[in-house]
N, C-alpha and C positions, 0 to 999 in steps of 0.2 A: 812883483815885477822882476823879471828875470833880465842879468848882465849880460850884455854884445859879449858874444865869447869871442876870446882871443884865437888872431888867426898867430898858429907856430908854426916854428924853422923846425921839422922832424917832430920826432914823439916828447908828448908833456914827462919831464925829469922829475916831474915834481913826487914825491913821498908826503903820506897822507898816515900817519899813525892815531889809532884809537886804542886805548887800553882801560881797563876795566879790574876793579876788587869790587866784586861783590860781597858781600856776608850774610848767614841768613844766622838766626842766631835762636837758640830752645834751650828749655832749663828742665833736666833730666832728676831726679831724686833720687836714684839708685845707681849699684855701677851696673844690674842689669838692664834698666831704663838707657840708661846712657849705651850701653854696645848694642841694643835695639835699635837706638837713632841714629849710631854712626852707621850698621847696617842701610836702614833704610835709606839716610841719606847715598849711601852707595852703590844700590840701585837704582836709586830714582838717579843719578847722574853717572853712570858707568859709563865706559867707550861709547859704546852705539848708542846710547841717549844725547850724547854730548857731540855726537858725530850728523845725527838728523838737525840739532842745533844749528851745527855748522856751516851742512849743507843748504838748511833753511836762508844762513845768512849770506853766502855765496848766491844765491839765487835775485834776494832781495838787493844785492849791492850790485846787481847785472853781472856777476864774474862767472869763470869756467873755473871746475876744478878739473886740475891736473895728476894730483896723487894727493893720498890720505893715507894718514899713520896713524895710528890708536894705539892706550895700552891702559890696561886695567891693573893697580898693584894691590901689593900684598904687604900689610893688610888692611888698606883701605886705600882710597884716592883714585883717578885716571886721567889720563893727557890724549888730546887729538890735536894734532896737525896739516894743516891742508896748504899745497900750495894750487894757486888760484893764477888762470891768464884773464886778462881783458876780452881777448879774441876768442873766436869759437876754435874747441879743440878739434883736431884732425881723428880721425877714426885710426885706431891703432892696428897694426900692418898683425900683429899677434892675432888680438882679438875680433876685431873688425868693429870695434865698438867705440866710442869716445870715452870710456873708460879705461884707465893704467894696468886694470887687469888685476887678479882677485886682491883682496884688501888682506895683508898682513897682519899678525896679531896684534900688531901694535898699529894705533891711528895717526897721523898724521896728514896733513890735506896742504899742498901746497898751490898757486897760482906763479904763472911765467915769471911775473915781474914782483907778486905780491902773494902774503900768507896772512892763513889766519891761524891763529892755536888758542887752546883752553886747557886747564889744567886745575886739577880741585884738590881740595887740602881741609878732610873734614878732620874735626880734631876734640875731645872734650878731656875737661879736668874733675877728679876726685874730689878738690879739698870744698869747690862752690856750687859745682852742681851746675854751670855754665858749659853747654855745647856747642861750637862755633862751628859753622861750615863755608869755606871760603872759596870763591873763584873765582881766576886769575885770566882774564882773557885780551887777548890782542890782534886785531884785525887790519894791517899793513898792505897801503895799495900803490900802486904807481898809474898814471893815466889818468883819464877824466874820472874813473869810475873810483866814487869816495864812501870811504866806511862809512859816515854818519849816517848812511840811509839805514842802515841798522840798529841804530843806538837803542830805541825804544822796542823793540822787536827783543831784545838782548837781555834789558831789564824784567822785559815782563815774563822771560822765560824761564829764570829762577826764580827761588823768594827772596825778593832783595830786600833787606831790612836797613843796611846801612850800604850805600854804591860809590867811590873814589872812581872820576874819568877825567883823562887826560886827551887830548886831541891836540898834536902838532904835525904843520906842516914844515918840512926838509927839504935843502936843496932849490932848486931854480930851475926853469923853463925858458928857452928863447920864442919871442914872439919871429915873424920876417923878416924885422927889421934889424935882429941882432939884441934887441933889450931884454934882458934878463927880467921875470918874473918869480917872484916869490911867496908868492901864490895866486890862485886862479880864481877863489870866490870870498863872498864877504863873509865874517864874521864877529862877534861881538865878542860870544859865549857859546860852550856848549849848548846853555839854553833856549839858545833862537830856535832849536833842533829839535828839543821836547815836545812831545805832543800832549794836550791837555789835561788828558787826563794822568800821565808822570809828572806832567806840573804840582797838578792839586793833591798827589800822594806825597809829597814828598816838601821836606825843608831843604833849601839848597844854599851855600856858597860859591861864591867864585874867588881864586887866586889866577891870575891871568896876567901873563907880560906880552904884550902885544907887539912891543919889538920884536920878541923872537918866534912869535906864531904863537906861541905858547898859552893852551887853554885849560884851566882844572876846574873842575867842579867836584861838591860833594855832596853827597844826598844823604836823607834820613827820613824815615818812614814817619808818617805826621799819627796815624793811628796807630793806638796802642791798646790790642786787647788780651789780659793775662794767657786767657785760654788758646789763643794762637800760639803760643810759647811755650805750652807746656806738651812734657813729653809720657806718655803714660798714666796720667790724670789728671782732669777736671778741675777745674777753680774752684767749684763746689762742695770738693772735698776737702779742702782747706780751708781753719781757719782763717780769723782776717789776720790774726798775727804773723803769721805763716805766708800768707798771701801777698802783704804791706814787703816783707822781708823781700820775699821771691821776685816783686816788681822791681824794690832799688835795685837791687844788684842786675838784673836785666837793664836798666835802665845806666844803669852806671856804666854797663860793658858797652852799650849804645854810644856814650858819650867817649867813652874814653875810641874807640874804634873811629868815629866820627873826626875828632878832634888828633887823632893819631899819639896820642898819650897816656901816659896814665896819669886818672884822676885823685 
């Protein structure tokens, strides 16, 4: 059942923030294994992988992009930025196109009133043999038009093993009559927002202070199979001794990522 929208005095003020830690997490046994997986990871999410992302989510959230910055580092990691209007973009007097005109080395993607950016941070250590690869994304809108139509589109585009989101609304809206609004639709939890099947992958929390809009959820992948995890060989080739080891610690880096501490 959908809410009587609010008739307003001018444009809705309101700010819509979604922010997202991903982590996808592998267990490497070599330091060649391991600079094979920060590689790969580095391809499979470079600028333009990260930037079709982007656009993908700009599209589903009804927005214009306005201009895009990208940048792939050295030596590993990359950032896109996009800003995003609500309204449709004007054909540019340059190009005659709705595009800002050619895309700079670096991504970034901006909207009139609202952005979105992502930015990756693969990382692995020597002493345990644990690979992390983390992304950091944030989708900020102004208008009716709200990031959460993205939320599962987002998850399922990386490997999300362990996902921290945050969803607040900022700011106030007057309706005609002069009354200030502090936001414009219901919410419980991020969860209302999940679709079925993120539901049933995933264990979740909620920290949420509803006074101040304020919504967090955490997620953690419910199945756990070794061989998804491993980087350059097979469960098969491992003893169980070997293997019993290789899970805690995966599992421990799970909890500790999860829970935001160390265990």
């Amino acid at each position: 059942m959908t809410s009587r929208r609010i008739k307003l005095h001018g444009f809705n003020n309101l700010t819509k923030a979604l922010s997202f830690n991903i982590y996808d997490l592998c267990y490497a046994t070599s330091d060649g294994q391991r600079e094979e997986y920060i590689a790969y990871i580095d391809e499979a999410y470079n600028a333009e992988r990260l930037t079709a992302i982007l656009t993908d989510v700009s599209d589903i959230i009804g927005a214009n992009i306005l201009n895009i910055a990208r940048q792939d580092y050295d030596p590993q990691g990359a950032s896109v930025t996009m800003l995003i209007a609500e309204e449709p973009v004007e054909p540019s007097e340059e190009t005659g196109s709705a595009a800002p005109g050619p895309l700079p080395e670096t991504i970034v993607s901006h909207l009139d009133k609202s952005h979105i950016t992502v930015h990756t941070y693969p990382e692995s250590h020597p002493h345990d043999g644990i690979c992390t690869f983390r992304a950091d994304i944030d989708v900020a809108t102004c208008g009716v038009i709200s990031p959460l139509k993205a939320l599962n589109y987002l998850i399922h585009s990386f490997e999300s093993d362990i996902v921290t989101v945050d969803y607040r609304v900022r700011g106030f809206t007057r309706d005609v009559r002069g009354r200030k609004h502090f936001i414009d639709h219901k919410i419980t939890s991020i969860q209302n927002f999940f679709s079925r099947d993120t539901k049933n992958a995933y264990d979740m929390i909620d920290v949420n202070v509803y006074q101040e809009n304020l919504f967090h959820t955490k997620m953690r992948l419910k199945e756990f199979e070794l061989d998804n995890y491993l980087f350059g060989v097979s469960e098969s080739e491992l003893d169980r001794r070997e293997r019993n080891r290789i899970e805690r610690r995966l599992r421990k880096e799970m909890q500790e990522l999860f829970y935001g501490r160390n265990l």
